[in-house]
C-alpha positions in Angstrom: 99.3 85.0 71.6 96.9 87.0 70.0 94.8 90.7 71.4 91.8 88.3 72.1 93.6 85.4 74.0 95.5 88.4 76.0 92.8 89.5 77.1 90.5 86.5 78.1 94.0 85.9 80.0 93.8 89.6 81.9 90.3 89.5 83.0 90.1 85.9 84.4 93.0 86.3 86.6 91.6 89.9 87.8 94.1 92.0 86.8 92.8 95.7 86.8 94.5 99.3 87.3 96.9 98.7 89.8 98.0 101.9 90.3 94.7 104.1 90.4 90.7 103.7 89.9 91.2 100.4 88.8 89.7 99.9 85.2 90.2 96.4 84.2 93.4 96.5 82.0 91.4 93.9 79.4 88.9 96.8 78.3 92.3 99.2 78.1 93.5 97.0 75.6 93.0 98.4 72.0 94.9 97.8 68.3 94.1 101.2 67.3 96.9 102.4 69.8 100.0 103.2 68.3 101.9 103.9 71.5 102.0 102.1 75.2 103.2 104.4 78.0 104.0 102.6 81.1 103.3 105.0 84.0 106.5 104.7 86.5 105.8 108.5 87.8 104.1 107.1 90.7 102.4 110.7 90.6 101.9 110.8 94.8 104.7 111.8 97.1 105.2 109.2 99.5 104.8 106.2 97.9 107.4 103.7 97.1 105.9 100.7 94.9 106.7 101.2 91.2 110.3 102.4 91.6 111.3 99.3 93.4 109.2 97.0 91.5 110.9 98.0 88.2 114.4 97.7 89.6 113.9 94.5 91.3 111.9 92.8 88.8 113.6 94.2 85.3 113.6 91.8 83.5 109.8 90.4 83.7 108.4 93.9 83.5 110.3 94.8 80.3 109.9 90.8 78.9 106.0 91.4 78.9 105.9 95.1 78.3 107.7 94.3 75.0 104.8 91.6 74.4 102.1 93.7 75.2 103.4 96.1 72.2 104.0 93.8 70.5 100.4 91.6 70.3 99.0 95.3 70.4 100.9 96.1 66.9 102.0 99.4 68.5 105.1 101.0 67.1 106.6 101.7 70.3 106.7 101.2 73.8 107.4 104.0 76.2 108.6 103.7 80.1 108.0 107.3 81.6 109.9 107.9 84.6 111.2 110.6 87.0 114.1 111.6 87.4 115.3 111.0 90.9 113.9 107.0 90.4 117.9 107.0 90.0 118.5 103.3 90.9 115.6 102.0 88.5 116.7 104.2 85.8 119.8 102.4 85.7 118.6 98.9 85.6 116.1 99.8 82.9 119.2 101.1 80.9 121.3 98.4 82.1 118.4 96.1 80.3 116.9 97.8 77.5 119.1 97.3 74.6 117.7 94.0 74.7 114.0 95.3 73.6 114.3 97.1 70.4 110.6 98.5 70.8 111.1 100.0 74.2 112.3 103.5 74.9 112.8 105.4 78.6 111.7 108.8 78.6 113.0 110.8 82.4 110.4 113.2 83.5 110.7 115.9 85.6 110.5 115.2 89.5 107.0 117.3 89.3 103.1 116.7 90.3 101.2 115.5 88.5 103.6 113.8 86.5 101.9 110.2 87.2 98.2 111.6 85.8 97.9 109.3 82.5 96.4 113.0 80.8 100.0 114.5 81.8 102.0 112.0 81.3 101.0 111.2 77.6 101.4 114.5 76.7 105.1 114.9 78.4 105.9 111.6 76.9 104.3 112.1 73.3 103.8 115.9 73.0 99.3 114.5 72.0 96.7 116.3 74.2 94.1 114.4 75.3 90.5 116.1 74.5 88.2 117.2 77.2 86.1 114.4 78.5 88.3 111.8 76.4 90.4 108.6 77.2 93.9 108.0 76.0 93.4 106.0 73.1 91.7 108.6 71.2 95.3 109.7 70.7 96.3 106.8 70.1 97.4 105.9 73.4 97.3 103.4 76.5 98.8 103.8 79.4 99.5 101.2 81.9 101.4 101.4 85.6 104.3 98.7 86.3 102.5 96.8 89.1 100.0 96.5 87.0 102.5 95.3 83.9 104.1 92.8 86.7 101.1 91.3 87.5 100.5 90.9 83.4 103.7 88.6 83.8 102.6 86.8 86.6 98.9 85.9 84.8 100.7 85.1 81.7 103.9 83.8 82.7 103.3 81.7 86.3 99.4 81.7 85.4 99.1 83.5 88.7 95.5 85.2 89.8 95.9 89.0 91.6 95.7 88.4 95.0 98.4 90.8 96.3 99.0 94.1 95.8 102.1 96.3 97.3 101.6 99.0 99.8 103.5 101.6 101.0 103.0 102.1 105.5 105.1 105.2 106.3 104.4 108.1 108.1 104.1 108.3 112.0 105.6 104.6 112.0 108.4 103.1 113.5 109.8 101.2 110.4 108.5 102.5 107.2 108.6 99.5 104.7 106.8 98.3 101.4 105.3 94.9 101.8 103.2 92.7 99.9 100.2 92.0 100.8 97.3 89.3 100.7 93.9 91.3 99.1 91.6 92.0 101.9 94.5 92.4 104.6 93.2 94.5 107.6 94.9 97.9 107.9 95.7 97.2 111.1 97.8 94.2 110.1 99.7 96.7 107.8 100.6 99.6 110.6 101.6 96.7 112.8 104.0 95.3 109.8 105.7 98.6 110.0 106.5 98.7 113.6 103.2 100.0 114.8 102.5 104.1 115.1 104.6 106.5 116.9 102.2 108.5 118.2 98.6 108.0 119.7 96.3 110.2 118.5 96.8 109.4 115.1 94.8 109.1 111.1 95.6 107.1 108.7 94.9 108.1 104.9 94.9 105.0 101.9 96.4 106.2 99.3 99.0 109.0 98.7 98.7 112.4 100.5 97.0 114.2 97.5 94.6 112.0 96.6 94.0 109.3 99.0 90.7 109.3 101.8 90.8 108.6 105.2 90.7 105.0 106.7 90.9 103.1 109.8 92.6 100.1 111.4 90.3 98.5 110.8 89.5 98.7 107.2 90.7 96.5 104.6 93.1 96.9 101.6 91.9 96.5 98.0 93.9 95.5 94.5 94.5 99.4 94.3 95.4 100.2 97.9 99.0 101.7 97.5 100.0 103.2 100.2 98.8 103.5 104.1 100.4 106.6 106.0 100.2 107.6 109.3 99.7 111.2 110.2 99.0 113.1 113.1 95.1 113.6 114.1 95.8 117.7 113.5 97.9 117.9 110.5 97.6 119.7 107.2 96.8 116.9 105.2 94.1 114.9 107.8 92.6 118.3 107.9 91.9 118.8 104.4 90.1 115.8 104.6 87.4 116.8 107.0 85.2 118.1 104.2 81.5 120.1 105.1 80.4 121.6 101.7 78.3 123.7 103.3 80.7 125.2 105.5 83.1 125.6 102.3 81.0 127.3 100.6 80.4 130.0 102.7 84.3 130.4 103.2 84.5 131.1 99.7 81.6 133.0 99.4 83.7 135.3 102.4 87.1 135.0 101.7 87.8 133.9 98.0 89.8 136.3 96.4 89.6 135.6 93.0 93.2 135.7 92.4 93.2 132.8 89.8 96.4 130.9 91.7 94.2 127.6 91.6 93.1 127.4 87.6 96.9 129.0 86.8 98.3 125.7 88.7 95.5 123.2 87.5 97.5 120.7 85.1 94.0 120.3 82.9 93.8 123.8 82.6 97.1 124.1 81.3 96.7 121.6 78.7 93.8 123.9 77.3 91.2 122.1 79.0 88.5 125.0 79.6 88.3 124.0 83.4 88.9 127.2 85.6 88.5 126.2 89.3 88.5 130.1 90.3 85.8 130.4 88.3 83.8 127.9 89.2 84.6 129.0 93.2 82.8 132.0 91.7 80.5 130.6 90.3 79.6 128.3 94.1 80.0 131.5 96.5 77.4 133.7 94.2 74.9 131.4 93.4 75.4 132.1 89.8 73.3 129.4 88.3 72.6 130.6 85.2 76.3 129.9 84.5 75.7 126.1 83.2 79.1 125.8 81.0 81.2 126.6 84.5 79.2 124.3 86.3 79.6 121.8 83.9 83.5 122.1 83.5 83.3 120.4 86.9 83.4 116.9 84.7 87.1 117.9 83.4 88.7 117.8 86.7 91.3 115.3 87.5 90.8 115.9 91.5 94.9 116.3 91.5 94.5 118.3 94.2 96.7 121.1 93.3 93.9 123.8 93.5 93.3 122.8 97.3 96.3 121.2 98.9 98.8 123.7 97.2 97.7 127.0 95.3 94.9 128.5 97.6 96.7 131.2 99.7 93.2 131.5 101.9 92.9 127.4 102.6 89.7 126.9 100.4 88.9 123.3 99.5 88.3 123.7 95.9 88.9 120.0 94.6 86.4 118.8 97.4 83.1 121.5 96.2 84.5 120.6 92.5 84.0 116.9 93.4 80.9 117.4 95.1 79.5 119.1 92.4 80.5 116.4 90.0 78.8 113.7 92.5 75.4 116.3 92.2 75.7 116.5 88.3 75.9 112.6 88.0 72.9 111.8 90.3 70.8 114.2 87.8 71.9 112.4 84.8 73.9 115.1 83.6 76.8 113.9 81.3 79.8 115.9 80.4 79.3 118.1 77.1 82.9 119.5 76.6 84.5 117.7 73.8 86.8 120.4 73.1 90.6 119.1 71.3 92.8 121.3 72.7 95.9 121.9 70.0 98.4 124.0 72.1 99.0 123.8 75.5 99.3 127.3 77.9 102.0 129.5 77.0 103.3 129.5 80.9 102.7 125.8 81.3 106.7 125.2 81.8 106.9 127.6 84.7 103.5 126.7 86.4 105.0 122.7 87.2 105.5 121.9 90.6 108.4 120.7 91.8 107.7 117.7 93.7 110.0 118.7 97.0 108.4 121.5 97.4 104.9 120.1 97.4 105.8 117.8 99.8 107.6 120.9 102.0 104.0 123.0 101.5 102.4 119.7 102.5 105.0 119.7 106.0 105.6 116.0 104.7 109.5 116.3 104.5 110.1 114.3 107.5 108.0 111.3 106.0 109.7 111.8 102.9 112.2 108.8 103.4 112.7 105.1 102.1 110.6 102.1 102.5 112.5 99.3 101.4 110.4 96.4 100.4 110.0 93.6 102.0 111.0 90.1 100.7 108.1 88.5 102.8 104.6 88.5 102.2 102.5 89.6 104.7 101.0 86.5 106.8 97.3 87.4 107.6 94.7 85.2 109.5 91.5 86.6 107.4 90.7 88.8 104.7 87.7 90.2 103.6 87.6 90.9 99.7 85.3 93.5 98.4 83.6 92.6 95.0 84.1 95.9 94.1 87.8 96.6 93.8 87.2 97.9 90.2 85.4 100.2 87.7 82.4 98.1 86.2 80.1 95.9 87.6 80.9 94.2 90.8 82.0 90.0 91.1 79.5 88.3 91.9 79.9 85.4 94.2 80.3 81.7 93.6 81.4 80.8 96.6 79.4 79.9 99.8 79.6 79.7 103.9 81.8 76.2 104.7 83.4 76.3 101.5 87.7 75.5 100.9 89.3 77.4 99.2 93.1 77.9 98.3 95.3 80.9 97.1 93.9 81.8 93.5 91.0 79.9 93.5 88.3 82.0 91.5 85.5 83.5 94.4 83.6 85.9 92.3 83.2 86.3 88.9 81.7 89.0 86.0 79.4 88.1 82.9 81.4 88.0 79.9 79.3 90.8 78.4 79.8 93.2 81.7 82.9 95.4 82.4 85.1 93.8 85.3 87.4 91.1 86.7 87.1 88.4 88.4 88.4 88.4 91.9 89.9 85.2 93.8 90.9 84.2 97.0 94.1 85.5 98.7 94.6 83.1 101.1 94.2 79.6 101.6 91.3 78.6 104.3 87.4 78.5 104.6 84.8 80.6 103.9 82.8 82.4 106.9 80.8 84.9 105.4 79.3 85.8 101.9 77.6 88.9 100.9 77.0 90.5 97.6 79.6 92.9 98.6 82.2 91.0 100.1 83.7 87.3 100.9 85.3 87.1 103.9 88.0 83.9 104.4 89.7 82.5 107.4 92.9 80.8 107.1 94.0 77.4 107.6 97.3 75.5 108.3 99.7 77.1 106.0 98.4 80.6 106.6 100.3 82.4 103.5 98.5 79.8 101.5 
């Protein structure tokens, strides 16, 4: 197989960033890397997917990793991996004698790890520049879901119409499940012995990153985790964001002591983002100031500014992003192009332990396993956004009355557009189109 066939292969069965925004992994793809990093950090407390992927499924991640260097002409293959992942760690080494181009490097058990920006440099020792993608170091980095469901495309000629999600949280039986694309969040919670409590929130995603949903939402090919948190805590909180209102807490209360850009994982990789400056900048109306405003574009929204280092509670990541947002809808692009070649001196000392994020978090009860499932989740209907990743959206071929089974193709993208094509997750009929989504109700065998 050849870089070209590979890739044909990746966007036609949908496969995308499993693990994050979702960029198709086609347009990743690149023979000017010399290195491939597969991204087993799973960077969010929490979540469960990637460590028991890889030690269930050993040998077909490290089969087509080993394939994707090679047909890429990289020199190496790197898996990057934290340390207390102790169970995958051994069967990686239990395995990867057998793949002469694969290496593991163990990372610390710290956040960010997972960001691709940190990880290459923790894996390779290359900064990435400001504003720049991996492979202008020579890089790509891919997550293992994602690299599983290369094996599945390739190997079993299987479309993506699962992904694996984390429920944990306020539930009764935390668990990892697969799950048909376009599965209702309720259908999830349920899986995992419903909610403890009443008054309750749900976020998608991990506890840093991830936005609030509801039951009755629907998951996505990046949904990874769902977890169930109490209406008033910390993290549900954080989320109920009024820019106006946090601006004029920092215009009141910020106090400048520079804890948020010392813990900001850009800025210590010489990126000239400065979040405390750029609070400064917000609370005095310093517009003249156009290279702080700017330096909005290098942020990685990690979180660390707002969920860890502010002593005063400021929402820093959240006025950084809505900046960002402004800046876009102006047609403002980002001018820092600046290559960083050292990193900061106190980098090593400014890492954060991921226990005690999750302690400053008050997530350490939640902070336990979630075995997954051997089952697939049965669903009766799924609705499947045509927007599940970075590019233009699928567009439908599908109509109202139409049959369709698991893996059929239901919305495609021109060949000279950025995206993937998304297919049915279920077997059954069709009973609503719309440019945005495809909704599909099963019929007789309903896990298709």
């Amino acid at each position: 197989m050849n870089l070209d066939e590979l890739k044909v292969i990746l966007k036609e069965n949908g496969i995308v960033g499993a693990g994050g925004a979702g960029f198709p992994t086609y347009a990743k793809l690149n023979s000017k890397a010399d290195v491939l990093i597969m991204n087993c950090a799973e960077c969010e407390p929490l979540i469960r997917v990637d460590r028991q992927l890889i030690k269930i499924y050993t040998e077909e991640i490290l089969d087509t990793y080993e394939m994707m260097v090679q047909v890429l002409g990289c020199e190496k293959g790197i898996i990057g991996i934290k340390s207390h992942y102790k169970e995958s760690i051994e069967a990686i080494k239990h395995k990867i004698e057998n793949y002469p181009k694969l290496e593991l490097n163990i990372l610390e058990d710290v956040y960010p790890a997972g960001d691709e920006v940190v990880l290459i440099y923790e894996t390779t020792g290359r900064i990435v520049p400001e504003g720049a993608i991996p492979i202008t170091v020579g890089a790509i980095v891919v997550n293992v879901e994602t690299v599983l469901n290369i094996h599945n495309a390739v190997v079993n000629k299987k479309a993506v119409v699962d992904t694996y999600v984390t429920i944990t949280g306020e539930v009764n039986n935390p668990i990892t499940v697969k799950a048909p694309i376009g599965s209702k969040v309720i259908d999830l919670i349920n899986l995992a012995g419903g909610s403890k409590i009443e008054d309750y929130e749900i976020i998608m995603g991990g506890p840093m990153t991830g936005r609030l949903t509801t039951l009755n939402s629907y998951i996505t090919k990046t949904t990874k985790a769902l977890i169930v948190l109490p209406k008033e805590h910390l993290v549900i909180n954080k989320r109920k964001f009024d820019p106006s209102i946090d601006i004029k807490r920092a215009m009141s209360v910020c106090s400048q002591c520079r804890m948020c850009s010392d813990l900001c994982p850009r800025n210590q990789l010489g990126h000239v983002i400065s979040p405390h400056k750029i609070m400064n900048t917000l609370a005095n109306g310093l517009t003249e100031d156009i290279d702080t405003f700017t330096s909005t574009m290098l942020c990685c929204e990690c979180g660390i500014c707002e969920m860890y280092a502010c002593h005063q509670g400021l929402a820093p990541r959240s006025l950084i992003a809505e900046m960002k947002l402004k800046l876009r809808e102006k047609g403002i692009k980002n001018p820092h192009n600046n290559a960083p070649i050292n990193v900061g001196r106190m980098r090593e000392y400014r890492k954060i332990p991921i226990d005690r994020l999750i302690a400053k978090l008050n997530l350490t009860t939640y902070n336990v396993d979630a075995n997954l499932s051997p089952d697939r989740l049965k669903v009766k209907k799924v609705e499947i956004n045509m927007r599940q990743h970075i590019g233009a959206p699928a567009v439908p071929i599908v109509k109202v009355g139409d049959e369709v089974y698991k893996g059929n193709v239901i919305g495609i993208v021109d060949e000279k557009n950025l995206g993937a094509f998304i297919h049915a997750s279920i077997t059954g009929v069709i009973v609503s189109v719309s440019e945005n989504s495809i909704f599909i109700e099963a019929r007789g065998d309903i896990n298709g």
